[in-house]
C-alpha positions in Angstrom: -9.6 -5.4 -27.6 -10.6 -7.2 -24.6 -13.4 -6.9 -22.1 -13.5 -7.4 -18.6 -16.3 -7.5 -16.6 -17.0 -4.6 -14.2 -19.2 -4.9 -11.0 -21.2 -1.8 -9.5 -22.8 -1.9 -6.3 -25.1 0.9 -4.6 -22.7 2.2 -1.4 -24.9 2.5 1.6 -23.0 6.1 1.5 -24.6 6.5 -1.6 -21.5 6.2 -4.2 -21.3 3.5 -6.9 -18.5 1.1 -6.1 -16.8 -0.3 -9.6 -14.6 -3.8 -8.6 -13.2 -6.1 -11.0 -13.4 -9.6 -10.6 -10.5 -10.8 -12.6 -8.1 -7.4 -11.4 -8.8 -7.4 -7.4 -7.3 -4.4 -5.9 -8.7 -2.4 -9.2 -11.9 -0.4 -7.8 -13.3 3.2 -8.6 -16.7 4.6 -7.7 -19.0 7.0 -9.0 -21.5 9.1 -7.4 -23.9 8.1 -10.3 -24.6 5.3 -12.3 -23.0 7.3 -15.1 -20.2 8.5 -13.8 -19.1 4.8 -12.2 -19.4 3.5 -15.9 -17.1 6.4 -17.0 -14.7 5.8 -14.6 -14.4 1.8 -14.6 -13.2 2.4 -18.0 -10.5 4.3 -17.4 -9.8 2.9 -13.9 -9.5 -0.5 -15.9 -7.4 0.8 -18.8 -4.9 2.6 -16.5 -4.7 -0.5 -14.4 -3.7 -2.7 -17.5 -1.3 -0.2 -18.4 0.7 -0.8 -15.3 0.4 -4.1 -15.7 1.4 -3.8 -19.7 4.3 -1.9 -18.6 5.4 -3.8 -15.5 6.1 -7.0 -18.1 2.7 -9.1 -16.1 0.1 -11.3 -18.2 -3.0 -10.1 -18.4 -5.9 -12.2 -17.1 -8.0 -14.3 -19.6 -11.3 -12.3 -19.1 -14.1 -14.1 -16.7 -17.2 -15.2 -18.2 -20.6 -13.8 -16.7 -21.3 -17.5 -15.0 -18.4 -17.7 -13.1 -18.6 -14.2 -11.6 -22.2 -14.9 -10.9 -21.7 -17.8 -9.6 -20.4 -16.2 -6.9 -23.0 -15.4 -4.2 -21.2 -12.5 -3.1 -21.7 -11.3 -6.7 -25.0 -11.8 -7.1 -26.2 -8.5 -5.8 -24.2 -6.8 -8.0 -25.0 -4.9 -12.0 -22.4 -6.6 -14.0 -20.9 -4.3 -17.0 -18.5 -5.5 -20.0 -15.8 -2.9 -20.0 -13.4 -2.9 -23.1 -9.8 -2.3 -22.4 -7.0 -1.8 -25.0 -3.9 -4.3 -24.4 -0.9 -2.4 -25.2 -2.6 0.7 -27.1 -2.1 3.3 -24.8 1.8 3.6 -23.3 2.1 5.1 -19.5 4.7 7.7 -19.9 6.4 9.3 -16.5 6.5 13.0 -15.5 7.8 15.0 -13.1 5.7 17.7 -11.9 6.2 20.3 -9.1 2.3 20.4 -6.5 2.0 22.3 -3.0 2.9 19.2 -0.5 -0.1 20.5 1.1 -2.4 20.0 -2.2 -0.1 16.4 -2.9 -0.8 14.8 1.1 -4.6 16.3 0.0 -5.1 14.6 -3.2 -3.2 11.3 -2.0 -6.1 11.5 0.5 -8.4 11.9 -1.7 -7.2 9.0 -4.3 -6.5 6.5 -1.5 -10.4 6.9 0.1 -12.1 6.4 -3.7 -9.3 3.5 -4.4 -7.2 5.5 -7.0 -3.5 6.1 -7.4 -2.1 9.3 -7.5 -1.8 9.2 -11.1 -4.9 7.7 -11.9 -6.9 10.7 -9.8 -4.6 13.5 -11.6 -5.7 11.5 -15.7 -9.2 11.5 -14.2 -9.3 15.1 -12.8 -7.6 16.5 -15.7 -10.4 14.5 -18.1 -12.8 16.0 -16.1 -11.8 19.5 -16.5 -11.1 19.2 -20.1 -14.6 17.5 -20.8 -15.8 20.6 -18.9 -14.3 22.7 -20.8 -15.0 21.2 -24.3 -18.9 20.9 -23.3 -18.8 24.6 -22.4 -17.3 25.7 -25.8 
């Protein structure tokens, strides 16, 4: 298991942006603290399974000086987020959505930096966790 480091940042819209320094282009937010820890993991995981299953090397993880050493970093919480190299496979589907409900949820995943299959693991998480915490 590797970790990466994660970087939140207080949104002057009030989410939590989640970047990583050694992934660019991998972001999430949160609308708490909590929930931008949360989803880092699993923004980061899914992220390395693309790249795990597009054939691409995975980035030696950064150490904490380098990133800081950064000044656009330094305002920044830094968080070590483990990430499984090859544990979990991606695995495609088909499924059949309203176009309206697909254009709506593209939306949605493209404004809070997520693919279309990383917002539909993450809302189907969410719903499940729900569910299992109501039981």
């Amino acid at each position: 298991m590797r970790h990466y480091i994660a970087l939140i940042r207080k949104e002057p819209e009030g989410d939590f942006g989640v970047s990583f320094p050694d992934f660019p282009g991998c972001v999430t937010a949160g609308r708490s603290l909590d929930e931008a820890r949360a989803f880092a993991h699993e923004a980061l995981q899914l992220h390395v399974d693309g790249m795990i299953e597009d054939g691409a090397a995975l980035p030696d993880p950064s150490s904490l000086e380098s990133v800081m050493a950064n000044p656009e970093d330094r305002d920044a919480v830094a968080l070590l987020v483990p990430v499984s190299a090859g544990a979990t496979k991606a695995v495609r589907v088909s499924i059949t959505v309203p176009e309206d409900a697909l254009a709506e949820m593209d939306r949605y995943a493209r404004s809070h930096g997520m693919t279309r299959s990383g917002f539909l693991v993450r809302a189907a998480r969410a719903v499940m966790n729900k569910s299992d915490e109501a039981a």
